[in-house]
GUVOBA-440584 format. One line per field, with one value per residue (C-alpha): residue number from 0; residue in one letter; x, y, z; chain. Coordinates in nm, 3 decimals, decimal comma. Layout:
BEGIN
i = (NUM/...)
aa = (A/...)
east = (X/...)
north = (Y/...)
up = (Z/...)
ch = (A/...)
//
This chain:
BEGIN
i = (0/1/2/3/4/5/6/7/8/9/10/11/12/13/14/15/16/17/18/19/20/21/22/23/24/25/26/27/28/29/30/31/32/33/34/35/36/37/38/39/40/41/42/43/44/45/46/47/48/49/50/51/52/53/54/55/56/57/58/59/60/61/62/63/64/65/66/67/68/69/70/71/72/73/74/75/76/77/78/79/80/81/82/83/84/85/86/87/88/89/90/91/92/93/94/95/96/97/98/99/100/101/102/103/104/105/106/107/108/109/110/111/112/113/114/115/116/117/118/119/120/121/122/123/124/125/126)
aa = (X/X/X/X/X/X/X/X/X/X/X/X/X/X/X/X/X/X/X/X/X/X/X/X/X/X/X/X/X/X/X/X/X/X/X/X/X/X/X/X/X/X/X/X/X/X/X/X/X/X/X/X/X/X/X/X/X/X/X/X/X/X/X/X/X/X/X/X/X/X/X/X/X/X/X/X/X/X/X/X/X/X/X/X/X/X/X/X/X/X/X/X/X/X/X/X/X/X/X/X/X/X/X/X/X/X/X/X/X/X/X/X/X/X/X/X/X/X/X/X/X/X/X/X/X/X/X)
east = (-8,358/-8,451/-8,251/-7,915/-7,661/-7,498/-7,598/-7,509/-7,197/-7,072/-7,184/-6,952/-6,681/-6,723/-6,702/-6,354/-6,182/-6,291/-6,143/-5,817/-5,783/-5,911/-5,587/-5,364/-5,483/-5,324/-4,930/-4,854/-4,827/-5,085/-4,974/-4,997/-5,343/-5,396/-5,237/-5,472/-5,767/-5,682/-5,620/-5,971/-6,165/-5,986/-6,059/-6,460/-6,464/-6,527/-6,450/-6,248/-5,937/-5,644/-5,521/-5,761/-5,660/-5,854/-5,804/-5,916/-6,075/-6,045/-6,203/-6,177/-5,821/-5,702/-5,502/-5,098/-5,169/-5,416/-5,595/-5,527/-5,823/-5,693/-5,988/-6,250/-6,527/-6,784/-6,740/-6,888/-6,743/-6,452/-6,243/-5,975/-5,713/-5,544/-5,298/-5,348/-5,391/-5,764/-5,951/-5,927/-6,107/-5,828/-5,951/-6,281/-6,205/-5,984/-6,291/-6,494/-6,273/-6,228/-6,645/-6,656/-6,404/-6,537/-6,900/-6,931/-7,182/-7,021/-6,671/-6,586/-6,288/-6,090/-5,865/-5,679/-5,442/-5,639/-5,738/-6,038/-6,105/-6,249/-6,456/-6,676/-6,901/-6,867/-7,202/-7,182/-7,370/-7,480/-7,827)
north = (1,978/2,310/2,184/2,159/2,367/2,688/2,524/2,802/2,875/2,553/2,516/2,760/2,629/2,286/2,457/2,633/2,329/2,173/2,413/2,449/2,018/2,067/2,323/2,186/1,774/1,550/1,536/1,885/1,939/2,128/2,442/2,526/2,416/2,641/2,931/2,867/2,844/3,185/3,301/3,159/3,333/3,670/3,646/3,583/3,826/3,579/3,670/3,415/3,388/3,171/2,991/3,139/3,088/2,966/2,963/2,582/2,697/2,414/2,563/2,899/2,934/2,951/2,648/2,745/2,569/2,669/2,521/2,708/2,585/2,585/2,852/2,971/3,046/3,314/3,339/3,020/2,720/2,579/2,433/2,174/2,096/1,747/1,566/1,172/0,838/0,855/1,028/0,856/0,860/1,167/1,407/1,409/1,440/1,736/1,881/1,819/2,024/2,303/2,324/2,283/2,573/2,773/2,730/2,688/2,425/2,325/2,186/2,078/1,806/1,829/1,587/1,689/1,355/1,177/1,197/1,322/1,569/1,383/1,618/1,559/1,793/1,734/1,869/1,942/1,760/2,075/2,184)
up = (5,766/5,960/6,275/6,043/6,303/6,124/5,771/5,563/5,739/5,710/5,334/5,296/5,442/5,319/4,976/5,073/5,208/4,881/4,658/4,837/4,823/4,422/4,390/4,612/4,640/4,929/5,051/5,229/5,551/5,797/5,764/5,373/5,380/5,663/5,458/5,155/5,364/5,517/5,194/5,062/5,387/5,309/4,899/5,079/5,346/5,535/5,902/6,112/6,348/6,274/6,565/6,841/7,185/7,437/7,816/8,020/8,332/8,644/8,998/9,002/8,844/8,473/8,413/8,245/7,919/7,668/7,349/6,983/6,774/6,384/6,353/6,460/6,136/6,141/6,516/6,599/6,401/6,513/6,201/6,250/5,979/6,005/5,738/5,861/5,696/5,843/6,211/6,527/6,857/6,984/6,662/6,758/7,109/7,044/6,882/7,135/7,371/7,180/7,189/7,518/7,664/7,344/7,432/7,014/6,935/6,583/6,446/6,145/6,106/5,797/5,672/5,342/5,333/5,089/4,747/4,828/5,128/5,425/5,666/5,952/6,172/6,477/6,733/7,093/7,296/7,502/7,416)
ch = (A/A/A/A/A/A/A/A/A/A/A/A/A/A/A/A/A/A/A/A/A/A/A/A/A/A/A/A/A/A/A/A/A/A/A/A/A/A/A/A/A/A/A/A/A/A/A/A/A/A/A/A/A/A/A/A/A/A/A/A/A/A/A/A/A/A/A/A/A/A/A/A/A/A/A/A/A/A/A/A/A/A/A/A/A/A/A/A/A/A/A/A/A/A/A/A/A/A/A/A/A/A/A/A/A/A/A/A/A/A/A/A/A/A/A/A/A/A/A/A/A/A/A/A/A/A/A)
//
């Protein structure tokens, strides 16, 4: 599996968002797992940005209205929290825009609204 995109880095995440659903389990909202996952990265050192803005360019001109990915992991892995019954066609294609204005290759989908965590990587089909 040498061709496994970022496969340590996302080992390691896949590991965090584990541990925060082991301590926390299903029925909060967004935002607390958001705060234990920051909390998890910092306890790690491992670097990230909560909320990272990015800019949509459309001819020449930056468009009013940005994107703010959930994070961005190790500088290259976007990582999208969600709280739903179960993904749909509009997650993953929120995913996929966030790696294309990001020019990231990798995003990982997390749902934490089931019993057990529910993730999915998510590749860009830029090579």
């Amino acid at each position: 599996m040498d061709d496994y995109l970022h496969k340590d880095e996302s080992y390691k995440i896949v590991g965090i968002l584990y541990e925060v659903h082991k301590n926390l389990g299903k029925g909060f909202s967004e935002i607390v797992y958001k705060d234990a996952l920051e909390y998890e990265f910092n306890q790690l050192n491992i670097p990230f940005e909560r909320e990272k803005e990015f800019a949509v360019s459309y001819k020449n001109t930056i468009l009013k209205h940005k994107f703010y990915a959930d994070f961005v992991v190790f500088d290259k892995i976007i990582l999208e929290i969600k709280t739903v019954d179960c993904f749909n066609n509009s997650h993953y294609n929120q995913c996929l825009n966030y790696l294309k204005i990001s020019k990231n290759e990798l995003a990982i989908l997390a749902n934490f609204n089931l019993i057990s965590l529910e993730y999915k990587r998510i590749v860009s089909s830029k090579k």
